[in-house]
Backbone as CSV, one residue per row, in Angstrom:
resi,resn,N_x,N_y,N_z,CA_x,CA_y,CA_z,C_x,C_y,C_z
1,UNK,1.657,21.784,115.793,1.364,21.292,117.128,1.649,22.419,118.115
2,UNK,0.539,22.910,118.509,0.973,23.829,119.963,1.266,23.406,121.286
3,UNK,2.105,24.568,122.231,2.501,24.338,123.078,1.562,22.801,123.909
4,UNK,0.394,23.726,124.348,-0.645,22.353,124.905,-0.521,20.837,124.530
5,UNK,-0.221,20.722,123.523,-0.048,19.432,123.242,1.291,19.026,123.664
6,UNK,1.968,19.341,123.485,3.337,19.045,124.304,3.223,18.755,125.642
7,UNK,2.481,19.777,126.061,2.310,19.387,127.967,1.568,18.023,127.878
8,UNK,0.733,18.020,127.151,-0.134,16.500,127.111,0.294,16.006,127.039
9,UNK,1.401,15.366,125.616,2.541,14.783,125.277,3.158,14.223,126.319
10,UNK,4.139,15.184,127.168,4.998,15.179,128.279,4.200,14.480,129.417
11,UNK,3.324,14.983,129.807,2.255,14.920,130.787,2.028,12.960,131.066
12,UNK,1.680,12.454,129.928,1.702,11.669,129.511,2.999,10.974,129.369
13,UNK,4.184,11.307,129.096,5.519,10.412,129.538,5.779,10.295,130.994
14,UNK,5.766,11.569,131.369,6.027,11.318,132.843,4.800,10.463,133.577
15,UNK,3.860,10.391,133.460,2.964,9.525,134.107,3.428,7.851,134.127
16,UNK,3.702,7.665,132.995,3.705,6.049,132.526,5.474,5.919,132.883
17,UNK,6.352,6.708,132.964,7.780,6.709,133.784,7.357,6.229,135.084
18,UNK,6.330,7.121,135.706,6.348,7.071,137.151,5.803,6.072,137.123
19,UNK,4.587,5.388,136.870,4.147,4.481,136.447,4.388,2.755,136.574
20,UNK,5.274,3.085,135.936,6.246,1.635,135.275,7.312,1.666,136.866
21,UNK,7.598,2.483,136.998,8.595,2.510,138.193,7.601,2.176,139.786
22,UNK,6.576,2.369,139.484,5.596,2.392,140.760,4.916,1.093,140.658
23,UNK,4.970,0.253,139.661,4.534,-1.433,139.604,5.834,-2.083,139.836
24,UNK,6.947,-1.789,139.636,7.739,-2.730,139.640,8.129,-2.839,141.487
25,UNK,8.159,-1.726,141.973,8.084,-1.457,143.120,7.173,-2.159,143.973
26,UNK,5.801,-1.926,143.812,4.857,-2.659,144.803,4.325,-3.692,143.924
27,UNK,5.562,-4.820,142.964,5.185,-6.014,142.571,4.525,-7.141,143.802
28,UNK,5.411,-6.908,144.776,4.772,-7.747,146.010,4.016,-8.147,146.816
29,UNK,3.171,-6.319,146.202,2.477,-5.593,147.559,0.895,-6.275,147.082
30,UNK,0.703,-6.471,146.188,-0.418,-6.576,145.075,-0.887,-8.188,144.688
31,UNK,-1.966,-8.344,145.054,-2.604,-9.156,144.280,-3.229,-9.366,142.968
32,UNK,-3.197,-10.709,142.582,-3.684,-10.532,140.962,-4.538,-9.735,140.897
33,UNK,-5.234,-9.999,140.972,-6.671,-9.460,140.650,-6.699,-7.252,141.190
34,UNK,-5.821,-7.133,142.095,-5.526,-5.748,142.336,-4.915,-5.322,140.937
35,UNK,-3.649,-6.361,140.842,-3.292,-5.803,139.718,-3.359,-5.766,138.198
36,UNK,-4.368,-6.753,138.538,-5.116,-6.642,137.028,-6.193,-5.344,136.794
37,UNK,-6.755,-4.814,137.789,-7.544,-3.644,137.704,-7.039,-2.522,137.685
38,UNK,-5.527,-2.309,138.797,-4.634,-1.040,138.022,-3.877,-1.298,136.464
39,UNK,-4.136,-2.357,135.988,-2.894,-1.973,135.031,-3.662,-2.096,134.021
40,UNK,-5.272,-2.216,133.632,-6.164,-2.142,132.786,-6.767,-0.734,132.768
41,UNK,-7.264,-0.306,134.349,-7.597,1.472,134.348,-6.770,2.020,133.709
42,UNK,-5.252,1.417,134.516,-4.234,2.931,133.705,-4.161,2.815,132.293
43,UNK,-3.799,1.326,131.864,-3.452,1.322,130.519,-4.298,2.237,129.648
44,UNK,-5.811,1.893,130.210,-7.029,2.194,129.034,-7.463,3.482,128.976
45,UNK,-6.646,4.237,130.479,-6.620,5.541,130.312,-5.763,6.559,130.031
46,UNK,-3.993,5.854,129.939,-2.931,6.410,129.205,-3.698,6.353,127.357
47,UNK,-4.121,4.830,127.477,-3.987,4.950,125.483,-5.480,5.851,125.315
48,UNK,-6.399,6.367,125.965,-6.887,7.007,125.618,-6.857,8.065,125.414
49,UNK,-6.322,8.695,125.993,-5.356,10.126,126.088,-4.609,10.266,124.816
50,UNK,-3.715,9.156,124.626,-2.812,8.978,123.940,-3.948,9.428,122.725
51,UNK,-5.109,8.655,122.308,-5.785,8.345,120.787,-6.117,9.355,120.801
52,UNK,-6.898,10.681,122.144,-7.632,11.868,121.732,-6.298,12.817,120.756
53,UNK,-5.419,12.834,121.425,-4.219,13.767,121.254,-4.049,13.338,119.567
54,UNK,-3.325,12.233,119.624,-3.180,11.638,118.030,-4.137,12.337,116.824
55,UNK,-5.292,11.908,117.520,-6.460,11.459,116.509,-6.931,13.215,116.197
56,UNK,-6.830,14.220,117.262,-6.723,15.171,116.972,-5.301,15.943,115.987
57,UNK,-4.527,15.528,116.274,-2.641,15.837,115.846,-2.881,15.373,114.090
58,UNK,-3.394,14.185,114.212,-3.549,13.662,112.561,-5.084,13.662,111.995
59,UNK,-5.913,14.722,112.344,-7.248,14.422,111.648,-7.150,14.632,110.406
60,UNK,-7.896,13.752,109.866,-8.145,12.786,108.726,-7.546,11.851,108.148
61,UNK,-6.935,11.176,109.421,-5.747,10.125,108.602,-5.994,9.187,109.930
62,UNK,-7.270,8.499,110.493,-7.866,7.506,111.305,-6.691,6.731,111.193
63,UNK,-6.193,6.047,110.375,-5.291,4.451,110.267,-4.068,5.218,111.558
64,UNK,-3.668,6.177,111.020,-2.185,6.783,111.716,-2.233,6.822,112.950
65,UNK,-3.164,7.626,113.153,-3.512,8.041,114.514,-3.826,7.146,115.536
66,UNK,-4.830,6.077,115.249,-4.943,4.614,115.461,-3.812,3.695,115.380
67,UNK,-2.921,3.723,114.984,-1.590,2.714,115.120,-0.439,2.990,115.886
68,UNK,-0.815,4.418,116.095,0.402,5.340,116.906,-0.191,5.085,118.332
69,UNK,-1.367,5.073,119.013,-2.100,4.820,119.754,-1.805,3.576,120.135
70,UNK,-1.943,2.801,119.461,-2.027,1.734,119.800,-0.268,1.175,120.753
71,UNK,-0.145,1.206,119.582,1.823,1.161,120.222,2.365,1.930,121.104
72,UNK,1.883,3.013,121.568,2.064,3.734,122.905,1.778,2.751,124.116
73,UNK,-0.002,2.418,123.695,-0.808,1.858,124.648,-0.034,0.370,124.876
74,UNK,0.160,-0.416,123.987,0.908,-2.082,124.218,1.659,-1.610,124.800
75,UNK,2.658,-0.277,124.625,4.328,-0.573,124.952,4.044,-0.594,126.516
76,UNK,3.161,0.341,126.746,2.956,0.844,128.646,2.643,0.001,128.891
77,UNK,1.577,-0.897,128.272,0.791,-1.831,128.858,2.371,-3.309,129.103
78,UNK,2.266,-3.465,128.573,3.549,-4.780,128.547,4.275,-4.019,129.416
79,UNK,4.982,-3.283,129.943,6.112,-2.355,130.635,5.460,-2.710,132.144
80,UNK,4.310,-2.006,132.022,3.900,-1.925,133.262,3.553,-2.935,134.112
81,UNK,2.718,-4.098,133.393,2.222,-5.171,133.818,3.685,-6.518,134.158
82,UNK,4.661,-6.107,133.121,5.427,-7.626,133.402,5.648,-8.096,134.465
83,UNK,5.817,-7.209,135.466,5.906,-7.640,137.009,5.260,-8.464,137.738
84,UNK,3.740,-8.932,136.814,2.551,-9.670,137.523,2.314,-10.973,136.356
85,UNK,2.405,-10.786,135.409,2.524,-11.864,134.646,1.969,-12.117,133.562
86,UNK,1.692,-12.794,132.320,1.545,-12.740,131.330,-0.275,-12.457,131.050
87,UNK,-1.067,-13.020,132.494,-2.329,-12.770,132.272,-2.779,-11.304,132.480
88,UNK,-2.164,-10.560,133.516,-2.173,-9.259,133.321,-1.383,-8.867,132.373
89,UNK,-0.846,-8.744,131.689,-0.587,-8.417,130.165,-1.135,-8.309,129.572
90,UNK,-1.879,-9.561,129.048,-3.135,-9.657,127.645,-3.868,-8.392,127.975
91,UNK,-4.780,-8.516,129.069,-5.632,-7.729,129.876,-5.409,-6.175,129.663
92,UNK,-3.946,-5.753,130.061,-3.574,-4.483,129.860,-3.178,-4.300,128.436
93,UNK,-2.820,-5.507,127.186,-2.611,-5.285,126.457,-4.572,-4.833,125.509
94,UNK,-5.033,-5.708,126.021,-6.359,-5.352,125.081,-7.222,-4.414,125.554
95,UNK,-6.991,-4.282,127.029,-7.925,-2.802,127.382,-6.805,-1.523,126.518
96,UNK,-5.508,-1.405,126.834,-5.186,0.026,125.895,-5.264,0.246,124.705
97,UNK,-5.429,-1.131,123.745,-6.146,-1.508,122.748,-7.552,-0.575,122.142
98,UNK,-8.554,-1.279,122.989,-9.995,-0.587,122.837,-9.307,1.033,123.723
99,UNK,-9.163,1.263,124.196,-8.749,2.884,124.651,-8.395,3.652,123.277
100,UNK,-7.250,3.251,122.795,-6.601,3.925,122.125,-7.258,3.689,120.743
101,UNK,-8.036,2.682,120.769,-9.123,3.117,118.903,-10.034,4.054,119.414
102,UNK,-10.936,3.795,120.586,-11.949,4.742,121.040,-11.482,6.263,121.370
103,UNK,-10.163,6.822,121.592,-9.686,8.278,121.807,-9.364,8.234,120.725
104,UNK,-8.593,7.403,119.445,-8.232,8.038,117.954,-9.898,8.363,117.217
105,UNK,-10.673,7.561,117.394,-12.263,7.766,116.787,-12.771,9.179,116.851
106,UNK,-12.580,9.763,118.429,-13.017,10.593,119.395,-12.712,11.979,118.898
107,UNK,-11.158,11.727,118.620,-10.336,12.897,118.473,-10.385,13.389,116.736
108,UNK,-10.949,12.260,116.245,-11.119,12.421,114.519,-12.489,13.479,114.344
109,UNK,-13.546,13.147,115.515,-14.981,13.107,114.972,-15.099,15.114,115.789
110,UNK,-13.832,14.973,117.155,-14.621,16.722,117.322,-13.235,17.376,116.814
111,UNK,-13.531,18.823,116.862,-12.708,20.115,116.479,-11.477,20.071,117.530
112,UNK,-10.719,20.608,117.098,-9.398,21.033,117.949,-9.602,21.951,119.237
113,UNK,-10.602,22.924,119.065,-11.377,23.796,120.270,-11.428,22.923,121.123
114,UNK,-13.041,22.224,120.777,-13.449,20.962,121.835,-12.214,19.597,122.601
115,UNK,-11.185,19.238,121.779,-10.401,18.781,122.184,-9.570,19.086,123.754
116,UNK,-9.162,20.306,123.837,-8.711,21.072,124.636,-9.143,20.484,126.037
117,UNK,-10.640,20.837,126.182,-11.360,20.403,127.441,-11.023,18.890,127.438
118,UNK,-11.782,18.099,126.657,-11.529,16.438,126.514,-10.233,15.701,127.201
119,UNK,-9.032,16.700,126.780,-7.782,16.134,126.749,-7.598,16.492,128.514
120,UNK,-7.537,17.638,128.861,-7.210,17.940,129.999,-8.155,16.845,131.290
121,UNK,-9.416,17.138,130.587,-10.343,15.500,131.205,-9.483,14.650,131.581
122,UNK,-9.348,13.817,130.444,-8.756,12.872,130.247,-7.421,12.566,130.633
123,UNK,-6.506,13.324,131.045,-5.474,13.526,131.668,-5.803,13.716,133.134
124,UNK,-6.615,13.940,133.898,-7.108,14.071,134.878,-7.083,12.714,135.489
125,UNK,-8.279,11.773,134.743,-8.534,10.692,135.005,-7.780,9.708,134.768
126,UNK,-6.567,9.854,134.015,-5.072,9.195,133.846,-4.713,9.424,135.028
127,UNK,-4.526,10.639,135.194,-3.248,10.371,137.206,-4.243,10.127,137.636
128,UNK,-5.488,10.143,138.149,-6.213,9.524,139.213,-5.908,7.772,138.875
129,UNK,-5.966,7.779,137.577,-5.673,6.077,137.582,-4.174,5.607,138.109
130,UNK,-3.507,6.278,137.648,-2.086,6.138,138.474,-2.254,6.420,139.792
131,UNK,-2.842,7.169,140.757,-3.078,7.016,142.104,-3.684,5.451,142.661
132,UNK,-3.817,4.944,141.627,-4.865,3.287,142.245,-3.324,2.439,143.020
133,UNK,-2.111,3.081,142.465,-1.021,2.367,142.558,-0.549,2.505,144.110
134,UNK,-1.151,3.857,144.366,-0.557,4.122,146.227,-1.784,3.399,147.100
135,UNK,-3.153,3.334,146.687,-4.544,3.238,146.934,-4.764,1.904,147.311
136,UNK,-4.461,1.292,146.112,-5.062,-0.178,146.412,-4.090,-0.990,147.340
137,UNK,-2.873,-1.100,147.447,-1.915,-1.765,148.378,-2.617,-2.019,149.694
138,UNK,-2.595,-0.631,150.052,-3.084,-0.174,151.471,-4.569,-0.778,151.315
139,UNK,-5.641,-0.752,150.600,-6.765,-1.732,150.779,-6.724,-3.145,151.193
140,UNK,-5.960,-3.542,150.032,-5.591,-5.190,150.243,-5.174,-5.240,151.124
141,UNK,-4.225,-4.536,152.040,-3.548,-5.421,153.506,-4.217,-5.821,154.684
142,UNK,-6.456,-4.885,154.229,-6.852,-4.958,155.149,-8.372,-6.774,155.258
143,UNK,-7.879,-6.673,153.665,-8.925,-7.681,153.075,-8.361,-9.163,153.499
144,UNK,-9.492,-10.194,154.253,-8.983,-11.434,154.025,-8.606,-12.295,152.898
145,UNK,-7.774,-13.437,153.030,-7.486,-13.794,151.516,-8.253,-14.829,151.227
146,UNK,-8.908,-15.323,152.529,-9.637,-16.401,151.944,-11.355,-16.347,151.445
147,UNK,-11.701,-17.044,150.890,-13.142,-16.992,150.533,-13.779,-18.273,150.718
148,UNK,-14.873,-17.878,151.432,-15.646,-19.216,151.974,-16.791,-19.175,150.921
149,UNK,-17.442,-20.209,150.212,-18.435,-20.278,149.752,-19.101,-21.432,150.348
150,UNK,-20.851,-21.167,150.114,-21.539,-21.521,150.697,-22.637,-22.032,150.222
């Protein structure tokens, strides 16, 4: 395992630290439905990260790489979400789910070269998903709560 992967590795703890600490925080601030859409982006884009890295780390051993994935992805997902409640759970539990088989698949099928770019991608679009956490608050305070249908 080279250095790079470690930063990914790391990269990837500290996100879902800050993370977990940044839902429990603006548990209040958030509506369901807000927080059912951050904690499904992030989840599905921590465990994807998570599956490229793996699935690259263990190529040719799909089951491993895929189960290690997976249990990254539940643990964040359950961590992050408990603050909102068991329906955002499932939600974050089955989007990091499909994430983390689709980045172990990903990371099986290209070269370690090509990985490189993918991962740093993909880590990209992980903290942008963790930015939904400062983002969306400040939306909702401006949205009415009620809905008229007609």
């Amino acid at each position: 395992m080279n250095t790079f992967f470690y930063y990914i590795l790391f990269s990837l703890g500290s996100i879902s630290i800050v993370s977990c600490i940044c839902a429990f925080k603006f548990r209040n601030k958030l509506r369901t439905m807000s927080a059912m859409v951050i904690t499904m982006s992030l989840s599905m884009s921590l465990s994807l990260t998570a599956g490229l890295l793996f699935g690259v780390l263990y190529k040719g051993d799909l089951f491993t790489s895929t189960i290690i994935s997976i249990l990254i992805g539940v643990v964040f997902a359950i961590i992050s979400s408990f603050p909102y409640g068991i329906l955002i759970s499932v939600e974050g539990v089955m989007s990091s789910t499909m994430g983390a088989m689709m980045g172990a698949m990903l990371g099986e099928k290209i070269s370690i070269n090509q990985s490189s770019f993918l991962l740093m991608f993909f880590l990209v679009i992980t903290i942008c998903s963790s930015l939904l956490i400062f983002i969306i608050p400040k939306s909702d305070k401006y949205q009415d709560e009620t809905v008229t249908i007609r």
